[in-house]
C-alpha positions as CSV (number, residue, x, y, z in Angstrom):
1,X,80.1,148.9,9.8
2,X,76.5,147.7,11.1
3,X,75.9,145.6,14.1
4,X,74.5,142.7,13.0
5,X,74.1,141.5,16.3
6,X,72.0,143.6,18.8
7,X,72.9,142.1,22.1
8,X,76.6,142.3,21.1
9,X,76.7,146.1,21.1
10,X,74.1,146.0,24.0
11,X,77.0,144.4,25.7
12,X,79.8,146.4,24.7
13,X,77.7,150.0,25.0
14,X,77.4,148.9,28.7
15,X,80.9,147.5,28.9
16,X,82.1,151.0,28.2
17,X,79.6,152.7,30.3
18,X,80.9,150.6,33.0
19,X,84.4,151.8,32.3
20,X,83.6,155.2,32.2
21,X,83.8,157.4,35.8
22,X,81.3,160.3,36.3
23,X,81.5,163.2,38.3
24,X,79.1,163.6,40.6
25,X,76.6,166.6,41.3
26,X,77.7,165.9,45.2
27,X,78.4,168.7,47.6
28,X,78.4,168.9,51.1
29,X,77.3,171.7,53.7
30,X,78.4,171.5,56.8
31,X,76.4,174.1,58.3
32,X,73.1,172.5,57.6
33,X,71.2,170.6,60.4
34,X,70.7,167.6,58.2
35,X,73.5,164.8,58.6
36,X,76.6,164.5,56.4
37,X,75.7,161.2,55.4
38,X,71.9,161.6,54.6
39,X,72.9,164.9,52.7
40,X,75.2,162.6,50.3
41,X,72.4,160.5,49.8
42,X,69.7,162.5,49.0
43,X,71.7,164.3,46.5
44,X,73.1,160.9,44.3
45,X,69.5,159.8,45.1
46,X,68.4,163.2,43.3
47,X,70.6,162.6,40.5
48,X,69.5,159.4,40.0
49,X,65.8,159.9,39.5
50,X,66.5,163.2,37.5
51,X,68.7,161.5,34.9
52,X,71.9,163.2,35.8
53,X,73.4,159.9,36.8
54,X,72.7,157.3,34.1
55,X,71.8,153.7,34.7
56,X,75.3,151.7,34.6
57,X,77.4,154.4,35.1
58,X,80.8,154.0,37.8
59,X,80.1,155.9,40.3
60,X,83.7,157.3,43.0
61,X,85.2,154.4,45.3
62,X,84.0,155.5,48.7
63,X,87.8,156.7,49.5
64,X,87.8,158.8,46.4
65,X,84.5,160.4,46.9
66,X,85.3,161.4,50.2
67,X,88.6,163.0,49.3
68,X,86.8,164.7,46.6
69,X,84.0,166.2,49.6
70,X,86.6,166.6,52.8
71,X,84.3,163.8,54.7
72,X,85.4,160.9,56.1
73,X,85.0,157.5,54.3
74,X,82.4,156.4,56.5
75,X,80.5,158.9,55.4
76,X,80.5,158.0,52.1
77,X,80.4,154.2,52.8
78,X,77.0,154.3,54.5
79,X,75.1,156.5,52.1
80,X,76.5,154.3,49.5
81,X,75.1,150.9,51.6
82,X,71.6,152.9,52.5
83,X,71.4,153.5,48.4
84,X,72.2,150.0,47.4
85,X,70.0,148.6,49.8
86,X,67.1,150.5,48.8
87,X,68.3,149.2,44.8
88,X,70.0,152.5,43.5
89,X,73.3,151.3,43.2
90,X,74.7,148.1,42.1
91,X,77.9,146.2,42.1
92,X,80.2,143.7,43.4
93,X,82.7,143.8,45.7
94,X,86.3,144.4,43.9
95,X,84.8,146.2,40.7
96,X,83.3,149.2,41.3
97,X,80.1,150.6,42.0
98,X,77.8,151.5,39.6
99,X,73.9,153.1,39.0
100,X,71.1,150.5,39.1
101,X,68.8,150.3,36.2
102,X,66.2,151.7,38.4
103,X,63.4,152.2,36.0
104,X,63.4,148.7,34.4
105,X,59.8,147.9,35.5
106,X,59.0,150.4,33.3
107,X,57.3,153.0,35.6
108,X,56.2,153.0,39.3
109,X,55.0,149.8,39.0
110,X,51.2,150.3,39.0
111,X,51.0,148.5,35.2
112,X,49.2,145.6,34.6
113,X,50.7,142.5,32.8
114,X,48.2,140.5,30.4
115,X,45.5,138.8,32.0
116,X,44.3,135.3,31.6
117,X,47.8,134.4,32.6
118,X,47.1,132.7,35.9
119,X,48.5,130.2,37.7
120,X,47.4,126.3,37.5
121,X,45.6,124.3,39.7
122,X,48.7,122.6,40.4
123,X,51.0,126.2,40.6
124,X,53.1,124.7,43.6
125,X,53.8,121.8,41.7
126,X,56.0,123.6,38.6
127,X,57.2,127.0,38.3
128,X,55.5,129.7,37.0
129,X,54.4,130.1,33.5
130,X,56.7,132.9,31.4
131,X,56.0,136.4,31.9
132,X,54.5,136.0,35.2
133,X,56.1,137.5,38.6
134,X,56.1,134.7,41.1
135,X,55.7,136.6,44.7
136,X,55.0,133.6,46.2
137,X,57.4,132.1,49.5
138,X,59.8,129.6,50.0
139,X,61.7,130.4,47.0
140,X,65.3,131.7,46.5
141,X,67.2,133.7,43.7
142,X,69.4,130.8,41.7
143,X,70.9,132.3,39.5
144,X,73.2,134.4,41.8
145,X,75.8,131.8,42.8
146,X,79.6,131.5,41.9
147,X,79.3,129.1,39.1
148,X,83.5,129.1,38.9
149,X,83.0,128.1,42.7
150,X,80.8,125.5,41.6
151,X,82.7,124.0,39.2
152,X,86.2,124.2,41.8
153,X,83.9,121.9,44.4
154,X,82.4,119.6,41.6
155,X,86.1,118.6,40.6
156,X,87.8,118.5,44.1
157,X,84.7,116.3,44.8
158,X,85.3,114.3,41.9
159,X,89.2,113.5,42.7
160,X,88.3,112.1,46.1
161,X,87.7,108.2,46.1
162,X,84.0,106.6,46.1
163,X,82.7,104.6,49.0
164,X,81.4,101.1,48.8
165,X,80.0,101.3,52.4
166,X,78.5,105.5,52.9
167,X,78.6,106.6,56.2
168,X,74.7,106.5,57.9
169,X,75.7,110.1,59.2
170,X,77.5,111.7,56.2
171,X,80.3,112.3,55.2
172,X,82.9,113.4,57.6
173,X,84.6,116.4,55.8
174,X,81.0,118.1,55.3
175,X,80.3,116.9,59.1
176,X,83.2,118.8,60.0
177,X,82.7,121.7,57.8
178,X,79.2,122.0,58.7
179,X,79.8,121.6,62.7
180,X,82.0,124.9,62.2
181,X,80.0,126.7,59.8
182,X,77.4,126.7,62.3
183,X,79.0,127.3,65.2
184,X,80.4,130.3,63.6
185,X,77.0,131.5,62.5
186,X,74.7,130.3,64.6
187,X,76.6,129.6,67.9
188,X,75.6,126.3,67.8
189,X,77.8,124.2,70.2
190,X,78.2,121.1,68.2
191,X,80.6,119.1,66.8
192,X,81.0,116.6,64.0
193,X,79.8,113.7,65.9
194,X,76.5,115.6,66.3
195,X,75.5,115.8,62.9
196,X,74.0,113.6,60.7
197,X,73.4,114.8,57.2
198,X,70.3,115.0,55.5
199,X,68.6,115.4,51.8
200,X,66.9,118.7,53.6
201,X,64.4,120.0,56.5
202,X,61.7,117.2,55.3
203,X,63.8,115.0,54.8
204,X,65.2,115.3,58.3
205,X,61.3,115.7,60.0
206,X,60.4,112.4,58.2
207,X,63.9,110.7,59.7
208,X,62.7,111.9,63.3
209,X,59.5,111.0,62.7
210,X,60.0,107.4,61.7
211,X,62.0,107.3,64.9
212,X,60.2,108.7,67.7
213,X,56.4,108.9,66.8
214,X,54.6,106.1,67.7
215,X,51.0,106.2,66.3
216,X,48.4,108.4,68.2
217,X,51.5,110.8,69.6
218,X,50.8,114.3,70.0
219,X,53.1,116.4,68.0
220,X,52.3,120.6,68.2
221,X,53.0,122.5,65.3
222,X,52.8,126.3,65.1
223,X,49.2,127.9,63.6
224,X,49.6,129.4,61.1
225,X,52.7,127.0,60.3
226,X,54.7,125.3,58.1
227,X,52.0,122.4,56.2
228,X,54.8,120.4,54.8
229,X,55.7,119.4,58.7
230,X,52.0,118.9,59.9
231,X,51.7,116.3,56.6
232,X,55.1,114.6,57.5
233,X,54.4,114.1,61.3
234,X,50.5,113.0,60.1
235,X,52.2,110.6,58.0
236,X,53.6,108.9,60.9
237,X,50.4,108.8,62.6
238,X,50.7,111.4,65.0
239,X,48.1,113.5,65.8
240,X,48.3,117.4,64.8
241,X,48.0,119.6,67.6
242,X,47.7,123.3,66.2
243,X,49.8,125.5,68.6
244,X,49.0,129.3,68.6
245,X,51.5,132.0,67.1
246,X,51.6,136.0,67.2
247,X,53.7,138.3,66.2
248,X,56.9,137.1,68.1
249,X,56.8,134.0,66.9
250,X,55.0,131.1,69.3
251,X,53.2,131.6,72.3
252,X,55.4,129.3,74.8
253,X,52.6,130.3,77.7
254,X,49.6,127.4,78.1
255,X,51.1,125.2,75.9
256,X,48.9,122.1,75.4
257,X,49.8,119.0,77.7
258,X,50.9,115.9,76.9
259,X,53.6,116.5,73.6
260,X,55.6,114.4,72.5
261,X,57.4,116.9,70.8
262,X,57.0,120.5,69.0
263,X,57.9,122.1,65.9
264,X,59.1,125.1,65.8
265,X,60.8,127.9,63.2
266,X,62.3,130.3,65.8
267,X,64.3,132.6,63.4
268,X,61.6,133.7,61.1
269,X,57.8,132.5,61.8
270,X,56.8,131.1,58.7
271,X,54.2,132.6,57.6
272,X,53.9,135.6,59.9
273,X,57.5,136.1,60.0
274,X,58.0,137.0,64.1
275,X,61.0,136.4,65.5
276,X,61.2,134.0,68.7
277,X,62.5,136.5,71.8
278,X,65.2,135.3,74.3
279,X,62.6,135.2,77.2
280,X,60.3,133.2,75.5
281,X,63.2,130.5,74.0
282,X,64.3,130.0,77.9
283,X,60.7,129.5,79.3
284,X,60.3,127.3,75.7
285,X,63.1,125.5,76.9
286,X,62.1,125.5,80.7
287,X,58.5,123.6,79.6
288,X,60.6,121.1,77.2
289,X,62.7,119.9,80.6
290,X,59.6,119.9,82.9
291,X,57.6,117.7,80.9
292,X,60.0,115.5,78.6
293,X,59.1,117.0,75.4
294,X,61.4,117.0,72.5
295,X,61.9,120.6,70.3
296,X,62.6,120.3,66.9
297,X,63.8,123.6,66.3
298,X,63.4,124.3,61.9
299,X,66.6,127.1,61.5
300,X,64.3,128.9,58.9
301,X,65.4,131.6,57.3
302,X,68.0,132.2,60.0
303,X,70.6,133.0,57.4
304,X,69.1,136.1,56.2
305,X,68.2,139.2,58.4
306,X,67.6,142.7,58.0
307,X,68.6,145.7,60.3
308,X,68.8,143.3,63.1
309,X,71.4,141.4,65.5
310,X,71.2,137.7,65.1
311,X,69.9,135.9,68.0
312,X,71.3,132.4,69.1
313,X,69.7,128.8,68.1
314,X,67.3,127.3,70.4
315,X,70.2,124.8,70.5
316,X,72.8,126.4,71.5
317,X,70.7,127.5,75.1
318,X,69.1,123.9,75.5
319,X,71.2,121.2,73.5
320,X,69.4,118.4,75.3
321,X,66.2,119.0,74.9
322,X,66.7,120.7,71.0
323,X,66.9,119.1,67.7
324,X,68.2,121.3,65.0
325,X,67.6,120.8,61.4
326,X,68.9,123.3,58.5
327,X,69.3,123.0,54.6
328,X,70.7,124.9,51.9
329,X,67.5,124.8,49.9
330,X,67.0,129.0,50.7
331,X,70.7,129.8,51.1
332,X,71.8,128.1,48.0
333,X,69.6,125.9,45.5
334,X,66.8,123.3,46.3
335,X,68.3,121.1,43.5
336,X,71.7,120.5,46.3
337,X,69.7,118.3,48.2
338,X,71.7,118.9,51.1
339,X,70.8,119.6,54.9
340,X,71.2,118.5,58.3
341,X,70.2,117.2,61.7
342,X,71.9,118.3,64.9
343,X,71.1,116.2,68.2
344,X,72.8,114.7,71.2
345,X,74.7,111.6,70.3
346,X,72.2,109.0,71.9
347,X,69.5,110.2,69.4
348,X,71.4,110.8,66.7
349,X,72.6,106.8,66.6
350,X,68.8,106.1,66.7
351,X,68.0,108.6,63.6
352,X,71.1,106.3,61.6
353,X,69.6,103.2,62.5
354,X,65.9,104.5,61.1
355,X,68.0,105.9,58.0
356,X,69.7,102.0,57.9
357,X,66.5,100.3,57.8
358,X,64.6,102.7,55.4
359,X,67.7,102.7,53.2
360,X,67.7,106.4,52.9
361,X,71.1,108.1,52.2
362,X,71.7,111.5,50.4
363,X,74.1,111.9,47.6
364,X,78.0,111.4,48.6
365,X,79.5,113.7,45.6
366,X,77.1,116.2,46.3
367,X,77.9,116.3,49.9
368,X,81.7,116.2,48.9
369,X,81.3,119.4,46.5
370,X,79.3,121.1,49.7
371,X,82.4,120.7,51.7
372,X,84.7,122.1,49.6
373,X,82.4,124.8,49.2
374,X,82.3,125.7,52.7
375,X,86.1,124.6,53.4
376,X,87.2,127.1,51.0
377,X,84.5,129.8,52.8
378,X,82.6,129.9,48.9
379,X,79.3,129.9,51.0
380,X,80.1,132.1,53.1
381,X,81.2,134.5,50.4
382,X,77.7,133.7,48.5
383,X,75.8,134.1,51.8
384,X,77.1,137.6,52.0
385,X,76.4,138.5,48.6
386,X,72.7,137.0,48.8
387,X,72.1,139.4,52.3
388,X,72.9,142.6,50.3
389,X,70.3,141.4,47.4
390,X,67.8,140.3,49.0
391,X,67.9,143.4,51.6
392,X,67.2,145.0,48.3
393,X,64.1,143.4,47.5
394,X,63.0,143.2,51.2
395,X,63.7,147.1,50.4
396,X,61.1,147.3,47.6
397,X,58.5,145.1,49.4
398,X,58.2,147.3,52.8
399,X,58.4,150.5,50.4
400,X,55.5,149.5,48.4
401,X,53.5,147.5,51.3
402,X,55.0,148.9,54.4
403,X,51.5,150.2,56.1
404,X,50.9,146.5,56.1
405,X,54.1,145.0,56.3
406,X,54.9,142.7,59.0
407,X,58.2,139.9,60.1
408,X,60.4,141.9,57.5
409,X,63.3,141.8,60.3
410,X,64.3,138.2,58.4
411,X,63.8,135.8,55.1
412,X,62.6,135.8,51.6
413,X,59.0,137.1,52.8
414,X,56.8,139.6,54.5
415,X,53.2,139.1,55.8
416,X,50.7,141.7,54.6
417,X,47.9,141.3,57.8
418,X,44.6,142.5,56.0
419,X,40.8,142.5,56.8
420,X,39.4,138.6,55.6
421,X,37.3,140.0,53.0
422,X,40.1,142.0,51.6
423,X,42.2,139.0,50.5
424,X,40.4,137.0,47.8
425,X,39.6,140.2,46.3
426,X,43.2,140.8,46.4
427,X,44.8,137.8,45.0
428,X,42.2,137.3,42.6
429,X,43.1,141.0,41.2
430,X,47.0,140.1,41.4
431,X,46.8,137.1,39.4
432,X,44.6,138.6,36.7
433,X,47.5,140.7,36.1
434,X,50.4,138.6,36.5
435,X,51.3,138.5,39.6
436,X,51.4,135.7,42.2
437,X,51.3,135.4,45.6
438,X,50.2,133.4,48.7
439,X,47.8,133.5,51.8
440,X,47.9,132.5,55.1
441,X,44.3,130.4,54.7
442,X,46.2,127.0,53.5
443,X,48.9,127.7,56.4
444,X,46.4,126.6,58.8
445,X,45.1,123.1,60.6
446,X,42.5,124.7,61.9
447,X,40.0,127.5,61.1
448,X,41.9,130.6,59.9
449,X,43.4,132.9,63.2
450,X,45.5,135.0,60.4
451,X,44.5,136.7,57.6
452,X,46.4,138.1,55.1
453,X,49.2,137.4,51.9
454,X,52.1,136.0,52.4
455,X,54.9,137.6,49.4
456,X,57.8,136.2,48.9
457,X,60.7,138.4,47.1
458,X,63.5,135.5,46.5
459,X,63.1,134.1,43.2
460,X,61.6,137.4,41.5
461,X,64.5,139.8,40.3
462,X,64.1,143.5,41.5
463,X,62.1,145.4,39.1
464,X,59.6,142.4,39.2
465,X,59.5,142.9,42.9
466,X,59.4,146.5,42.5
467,X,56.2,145.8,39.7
468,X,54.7,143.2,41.4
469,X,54.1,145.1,44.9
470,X,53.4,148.0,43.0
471,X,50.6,146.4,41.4
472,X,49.5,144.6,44.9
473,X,49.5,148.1,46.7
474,X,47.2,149.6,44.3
475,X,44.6,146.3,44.5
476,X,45.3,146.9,48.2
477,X,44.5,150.9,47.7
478,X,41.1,150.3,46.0
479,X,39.9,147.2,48.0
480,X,40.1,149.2,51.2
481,X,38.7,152.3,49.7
482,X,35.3,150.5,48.8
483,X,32.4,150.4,51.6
């Protein structure tokens, strides 16, 4: 009998490719200098790129394999996490692990896509057009969550009762939720009565803005930084004072006098990526209490983080003189709307009233499905899942960019630091060929400090990443080749 339907044997071949359990070219030698664990990994990695293992193929459980070779589990467990990291391996936890479709981008990723598909004028405005691979930052992978989560939130959320009157701060069961999801992640002392819920990070900048700025204020933002805060705070009427960055993150030293507050995204610089040190948090800190300054610390990014211990919010060391706003807009979907605002008590009351008077409120069902979400530990679950992925693109990026790389430690993006005339040349090349990604220029109040591009590897699936960076490399190859 033919298949009339191509997709449905597509389907089933891999269904039963999937059920099927190979053996493994694997053997170990304990004699040999090289360690047990990177000799198991160079040999499925072997196998792999030689065809011996086929894409979607069920590779041992990590007990069984290690029976099979006398090693312990461990063994076996970490080259299996070094090899999924690096995209080799796929899987989920509870069904198996299987080969990667490794060669999906078609080659080694130096092919060109059609030209003449570049973005708009207006590119940040509306996603990309189809067949392009969007490298650009500040975008996550949607189509990864539970949707059987999803759904168990939406109709928990839709048995509780509406509210005539919604509460200014939010609503109490995400309050609570949130006050011990962060305290768990982020070792954030806080507790319900110090949150206040929020539509997201600009959302809660234009809420503190609207109740602390007066017109002519000084606000500092971090340069290169994120634009969105500078036009926020500027909106407000406060003047823009461009506060240096390097690779750690901002330079707390010879900060400039007379702030009324400071912005700041301590767990991944956006753009460069640097990661705020402990030493330079506490003197941040020690400056805030010396001259009455307010931090508004942006938990960017802080979620994901590669090959690296977390550090503690700016909040948790200095909860007076901190503000703390997060959103689920990377971790989850921009379309939840969801985020929050962690302050001391006395502030947070002021932040309701402004929220009264500008009758602004986020979304009570919403906020109702978010708690159930994290009350059943759903986010958590889909936190953990996102880490593993996106260490896989993070993977792809450093392996195709990595002379350049820099800030890969954490996030959805990397900073490629290149010589000024390099770039235009650069992006130019890129989007002739379908590809897309950012610079630091428009990052900048001020003349540019930082030059470079800024790639992003969250809403692009892997072998886009893989073809995307493979295409930037070679750009980056000839460009710096030329005299």
């Amino acid at each position: 009998m033919a298949w009339r339907n191509t997709s449905t044997f597509a389907a089933l071949r891999e269904t039963t490719l999937r059920e099927q359990q190979v053996e493994l070219p694997v053997a170990v030698d304990r004699s040999s200098p090289t360690p047990l664990v990177v000799q198991v990994g160079d040999q499925l990695r072997a196998a792999m790129r030689d065809g011996a293992l086929r894409a979607g193929e069920r590779l041992p459980s990590s007990r069984g394999l290690a029976g099979l070779l006398g090693v312990s589990r461990t063994v076996v467990t970490e080259a299996y996490q070094q090899l999924y990291a690096e995209g080799w391996l796929d899987g989920r936890h509870g069904s198996g692990t299987y080969v990667a479709d490794v060669h999906a981008d078609g080659g080694d990723g130096s092919g060109a896509r059609p030209a003449g598909l570049g973005p708009s004028p207006d590119a940040d405005l509306q996603p990309p057009a189809a067949g392009l691979v969007d490298l650009r930052p500040g975008r996550p992978w949607v189509t990864a969550y539970d949707t059987a989560a999803w759904r168990r939130a939406w109709r928990a959320a839709a048995d509780l009762p509406m509210s005539a009157w919604p509460d200014l701060y939010g609503d109490p069961m995400l309050r609570e939720a949130l006050a011990d999801h962060l305290r768990r992640a982020r070792a954030v002392p806080a507790g319900p009565g110090n949150v206040l819920i929020t539509r997201g990070t600009g959302n809660g900048l234009d809420l503190l803005a609207a109740t602390l700025l007066k017109p002519g204020d000084r606000v500092g933002v971090e340069e290169p930084g994120y634009r969105s805060a500078r036009r926020i705070f500027a909106s407000r009427g406060a003047e823009i004072v461009p506060c240096p960055v390097d690779a750690d993150g901002l330079i707390v030293d010879d900060l400039p006098i007379g702030l009324r507050m400071i912005y700041t995204t301590p767990a991944h610089q956006f753009p460069t990526g640097g990661r705020l040190p402990i030493p330079r948090r506490e003197r941040l800190l020690a400056w805030a209490r010396a001259t009455g300054a307010l931090v508004v610390e942006d938990d960017y990014d802080a979620e994901f983080r590669y090959d690296v211990a977390p550090l503690p919010a700016l909040y948790g060391l200095g909860p007076e003189q901190v503000v703390l706003l997060g959103t689920l807009s990377k971790s989850l979907s921009p379309d939840v709307g969801v985020g929050w605002l962690v302050a001391g008590r006395p502030l947070l009351d002021l932040v309701a009233r402004t929220r009264k008077e500008l009758a602004d409120r986020t979304s009570g069902p919403v906020q109702r499905a978010v708690a159930v979400l994290l009350d059943r530990g759903d986010l958590d679950r889909h936190l953990r899942r996102m880490r593993l992925e996106y260490a896989r693109r993070r993977a792809a990026v450093v392996a195709a960019l990595g002379p350049w790389t820099k800030g890969d430690t954490a996030g959805l993006h990397v900073l490629a630091e290149l010589p000024e005339h390099v770039v235009p040349e650069v992006v130019a090349g890129a989007r002739e060929r379908g590809v897309l990604v950012d610079t630091t220029i428009r990052h900048h109040h001020g003349p540019p400090r930082v030059h470079g591009l800024v790639v992003g590897y969250g809403s692009a699936a892997l072998h886009d990443v893989r073809q995307g960076c493979g295409i930037v490399r070679n750009l980056l190859d000839h460009a710096l080749q030329e005299p």
